[in-house]
C-alpha positions in Angstrom: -18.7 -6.7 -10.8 -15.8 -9.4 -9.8 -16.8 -12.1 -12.7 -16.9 -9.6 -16.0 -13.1 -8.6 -14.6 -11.5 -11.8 -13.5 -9.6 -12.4 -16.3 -9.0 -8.6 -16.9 -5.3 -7.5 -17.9 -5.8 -3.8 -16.2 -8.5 -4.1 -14.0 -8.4 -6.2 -10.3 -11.0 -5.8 -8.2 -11.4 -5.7 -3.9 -13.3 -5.3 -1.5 -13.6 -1.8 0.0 -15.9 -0.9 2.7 -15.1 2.7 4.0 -14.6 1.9 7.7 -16.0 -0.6 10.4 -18.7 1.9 10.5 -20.2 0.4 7.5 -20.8 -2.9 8.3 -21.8 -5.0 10.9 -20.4 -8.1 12.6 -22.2 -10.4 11.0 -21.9 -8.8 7.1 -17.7 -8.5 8.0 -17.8 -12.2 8.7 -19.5 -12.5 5.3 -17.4 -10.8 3.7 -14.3 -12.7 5.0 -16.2 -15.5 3.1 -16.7 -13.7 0.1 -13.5 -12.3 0.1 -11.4 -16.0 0.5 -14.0 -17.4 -2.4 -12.9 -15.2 -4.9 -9.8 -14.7 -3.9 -9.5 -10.6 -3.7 -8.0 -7.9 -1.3 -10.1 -6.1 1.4 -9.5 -2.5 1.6 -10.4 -0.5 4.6 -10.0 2.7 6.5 -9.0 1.7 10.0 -7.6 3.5 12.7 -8.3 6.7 10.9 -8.7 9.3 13.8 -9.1 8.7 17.3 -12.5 9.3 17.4 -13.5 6.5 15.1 -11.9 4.3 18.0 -13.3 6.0 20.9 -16.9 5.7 19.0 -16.3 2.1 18.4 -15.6 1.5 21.9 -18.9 3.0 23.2 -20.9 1.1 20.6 -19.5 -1.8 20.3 -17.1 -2.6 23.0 -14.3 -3.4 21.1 -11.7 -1.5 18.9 -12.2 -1.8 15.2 -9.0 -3.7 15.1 -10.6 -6.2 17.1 -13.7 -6.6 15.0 -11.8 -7.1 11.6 -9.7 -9.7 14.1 -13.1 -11.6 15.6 -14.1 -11.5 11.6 -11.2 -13.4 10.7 -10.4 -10.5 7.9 -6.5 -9.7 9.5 -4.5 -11.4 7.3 -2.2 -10.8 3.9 -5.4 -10.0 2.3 -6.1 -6.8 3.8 -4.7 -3.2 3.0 -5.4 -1.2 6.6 -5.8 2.5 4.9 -4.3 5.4 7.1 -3.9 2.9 10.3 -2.7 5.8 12.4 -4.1 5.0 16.0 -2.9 1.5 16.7 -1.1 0.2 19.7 1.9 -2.1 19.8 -0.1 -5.1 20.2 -2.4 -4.4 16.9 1.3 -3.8 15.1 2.9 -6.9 15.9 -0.8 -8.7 14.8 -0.1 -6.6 11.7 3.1 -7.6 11.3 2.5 -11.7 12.0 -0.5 -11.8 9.6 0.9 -10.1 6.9 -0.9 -7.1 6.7 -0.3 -3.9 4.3 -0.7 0.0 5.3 -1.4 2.4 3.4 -0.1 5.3 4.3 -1.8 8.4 3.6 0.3 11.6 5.5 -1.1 15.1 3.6 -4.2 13.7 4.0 -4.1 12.8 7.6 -2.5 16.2 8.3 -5.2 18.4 6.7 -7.8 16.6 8.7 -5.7 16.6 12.1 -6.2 13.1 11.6 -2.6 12.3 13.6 0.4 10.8 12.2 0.8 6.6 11.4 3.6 5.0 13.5 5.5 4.3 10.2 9.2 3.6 11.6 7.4 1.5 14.4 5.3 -0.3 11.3 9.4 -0.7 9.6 10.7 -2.2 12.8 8.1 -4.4 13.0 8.1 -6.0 9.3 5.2 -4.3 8.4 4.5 -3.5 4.2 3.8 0.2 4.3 2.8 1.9 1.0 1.7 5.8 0.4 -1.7 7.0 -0.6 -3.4 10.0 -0.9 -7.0 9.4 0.1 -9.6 11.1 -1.8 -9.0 14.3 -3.1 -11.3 16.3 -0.8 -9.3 15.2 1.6 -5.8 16.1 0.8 -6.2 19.1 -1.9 -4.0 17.3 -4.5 -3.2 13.3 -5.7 0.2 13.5 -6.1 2.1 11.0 -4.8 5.6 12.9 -4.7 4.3 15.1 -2.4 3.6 11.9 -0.3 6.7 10.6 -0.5 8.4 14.1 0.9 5.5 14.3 3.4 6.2 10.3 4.6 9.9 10.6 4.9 9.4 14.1 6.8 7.4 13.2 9.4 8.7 9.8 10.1 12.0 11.9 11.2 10.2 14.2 13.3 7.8 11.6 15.1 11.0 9.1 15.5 13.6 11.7 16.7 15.7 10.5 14.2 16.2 11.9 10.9 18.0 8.1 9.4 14.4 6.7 9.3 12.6 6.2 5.7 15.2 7.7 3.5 14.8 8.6 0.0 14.9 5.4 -0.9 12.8 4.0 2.2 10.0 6.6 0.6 10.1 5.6 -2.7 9.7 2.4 -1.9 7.0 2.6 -0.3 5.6 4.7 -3.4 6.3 1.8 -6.1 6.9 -2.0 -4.8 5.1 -1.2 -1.4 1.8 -0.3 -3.4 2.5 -2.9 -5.2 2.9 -5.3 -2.5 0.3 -4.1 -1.1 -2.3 -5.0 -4.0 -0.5 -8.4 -4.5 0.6 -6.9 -7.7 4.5 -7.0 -7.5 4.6 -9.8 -9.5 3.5 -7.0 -12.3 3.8 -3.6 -10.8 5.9 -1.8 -9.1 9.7 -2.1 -10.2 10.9 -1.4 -13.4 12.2 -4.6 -14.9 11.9 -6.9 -17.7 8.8 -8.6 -18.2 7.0 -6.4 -16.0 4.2 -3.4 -16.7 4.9 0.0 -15.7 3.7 4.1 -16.0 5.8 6.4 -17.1 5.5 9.5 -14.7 4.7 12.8 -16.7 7.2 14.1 -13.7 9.9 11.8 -15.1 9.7 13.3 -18.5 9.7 17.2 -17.7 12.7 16.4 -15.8 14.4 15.4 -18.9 14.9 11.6 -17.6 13.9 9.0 -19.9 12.5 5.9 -18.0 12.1 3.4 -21.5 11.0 3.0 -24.6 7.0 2.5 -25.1 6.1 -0.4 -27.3 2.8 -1.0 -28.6 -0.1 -2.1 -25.6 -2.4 -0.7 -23.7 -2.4 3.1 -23.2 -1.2 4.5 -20.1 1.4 1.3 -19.9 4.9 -0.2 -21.5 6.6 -3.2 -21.5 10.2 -3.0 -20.1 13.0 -4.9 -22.3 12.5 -6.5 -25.2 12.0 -10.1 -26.6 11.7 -11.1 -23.0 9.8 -14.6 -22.1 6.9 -15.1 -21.9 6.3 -14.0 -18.4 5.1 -16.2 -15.0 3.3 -13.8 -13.0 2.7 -16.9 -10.2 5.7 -18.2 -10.0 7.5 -15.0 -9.8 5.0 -13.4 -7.6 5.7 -16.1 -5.2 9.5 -16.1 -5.9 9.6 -12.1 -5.1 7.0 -11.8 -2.1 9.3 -12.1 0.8 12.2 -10.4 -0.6 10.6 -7.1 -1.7 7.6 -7.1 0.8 9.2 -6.8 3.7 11.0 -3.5 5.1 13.7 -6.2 5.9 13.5 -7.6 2.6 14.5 -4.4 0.7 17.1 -4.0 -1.6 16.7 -1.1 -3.6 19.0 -1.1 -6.5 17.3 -4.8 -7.8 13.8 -4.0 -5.9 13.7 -0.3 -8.2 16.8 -0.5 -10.1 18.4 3.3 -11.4 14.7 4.3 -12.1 14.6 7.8 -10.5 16.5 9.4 -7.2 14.0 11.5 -5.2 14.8 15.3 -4.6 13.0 15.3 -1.2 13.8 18.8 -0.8 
């Protein structure tokens, strides 16, 4: 599946096990070999509910954390999907190697999954993004919906409604989803050089994002007669100043895209 696609301009594949339940030891420390060979992202759902941890502990002795850790897989290649039950210690691990969230709140409500430590993941450095999990498990894919959800609950869990503000949530919805695929080099921002969607939402709203030249459907370029763009070099240039909750600054990060009616 990888080799047909390496070279693909739309399509990037990953790794994606559903959860530590579906592989053993040994085939996680495979994959970690796999996985650094071709160079891809790991995507997993960790932490989910606590049952999934107190299960892991019975059978296996150790957190699921700790197995993806003894596997060598925690590191800036892995996106930890819903990561809701995880202790200070696993946060700061998160935070040191790199790690992404993604954060998935309706979804984690409907199944009375609990609710991520997102400001904790902020103070710590951690990339958080928004997902919405599959949609048997959340009702609808929508990722405004997330972003109210996100910003909601992070007041109510925190005690303080400053945390993820508007702008905290979206951008967590755009550059941290980026981020978190290693695509902000190409995704995430609107900017020139770079590839973007234009939301449906955007357009009944009467807001006009750009102007769609001709490329692949679904997509447009931002500017025009821009250079011929790096994707490596400005990947790397970006990384730590847009991948970081420290690291954000929203009007360059975004730019005067679309302001958020969280209400």
């Amino acid at each position: 599946m990888h080799d047909p696609y390496a070279d693909h301009p739309l399509i990037v594949t990953a790794f994606a096990p559903h959860s530590t339940f579906a592989l053993s030891d040994e085939s996680f420390a495979a994959l970690r070999v796999l996985a650094d060979q071709l160079d891809v992202r790991v995507q997993i759902h960790l932490h989910e509910s606590a049952a999934e941890v107190d299960i892991s502990m019975r059978e296996k002795g150790k957190r699921p954390f700790q197995r993806l850790l003894d596997a060598g897989l925690v590191n800036a290649s892995l996106l930890a999907v819903h990561a809701v039950h995880m202790n200070e210690e696993e946060i700061a691990h998160f935070a040191e190697a790199g790690v992404s969230v993604a954060h998935c709140p309706n979804s984690n409500l409907k199944l009375a999954s609990g609710i991520a430590p997102v400001s904790s993941y902020r103070r710590a450095g951690v990339n958080v993004a928004l997902g919405t999990d599959g949609a048997a498990s959340n009702n609808m894919l929508d990722l405004f919906s997330e972003m109210r959800t996100a910003a909601l609950l992070a007041k109510a869990t925190s005690g303080d409604a400053s945390v993820v503000t508007a702008s905290e949530a979206l951008h967590m919805a755009t550059m941290g989803g980026a981020c978190a695929l290693g695509l902000e080099h190409r995704i995430g921002s609107i900017e020139t050089g770079k590839d973007a969607d234009q939301p449906g939402h955007a357009q009944r709203a009467g807001r006009k994002l750009g102007n769609r030249e001709h490329g692949p459907p679904g997509a447009f370029r931002v500017g025009e007669g821009h250079e011929p763009f790096d994707h490596h070099h400005q990947g790397e240039r970006r990384k730590q100043s847009v991948c970081r909750p420290e690291g954000i600054a929203i009007g360059s990060a975004i730019g005067p895209v679309i302001e958020p009616d969280l209400r």
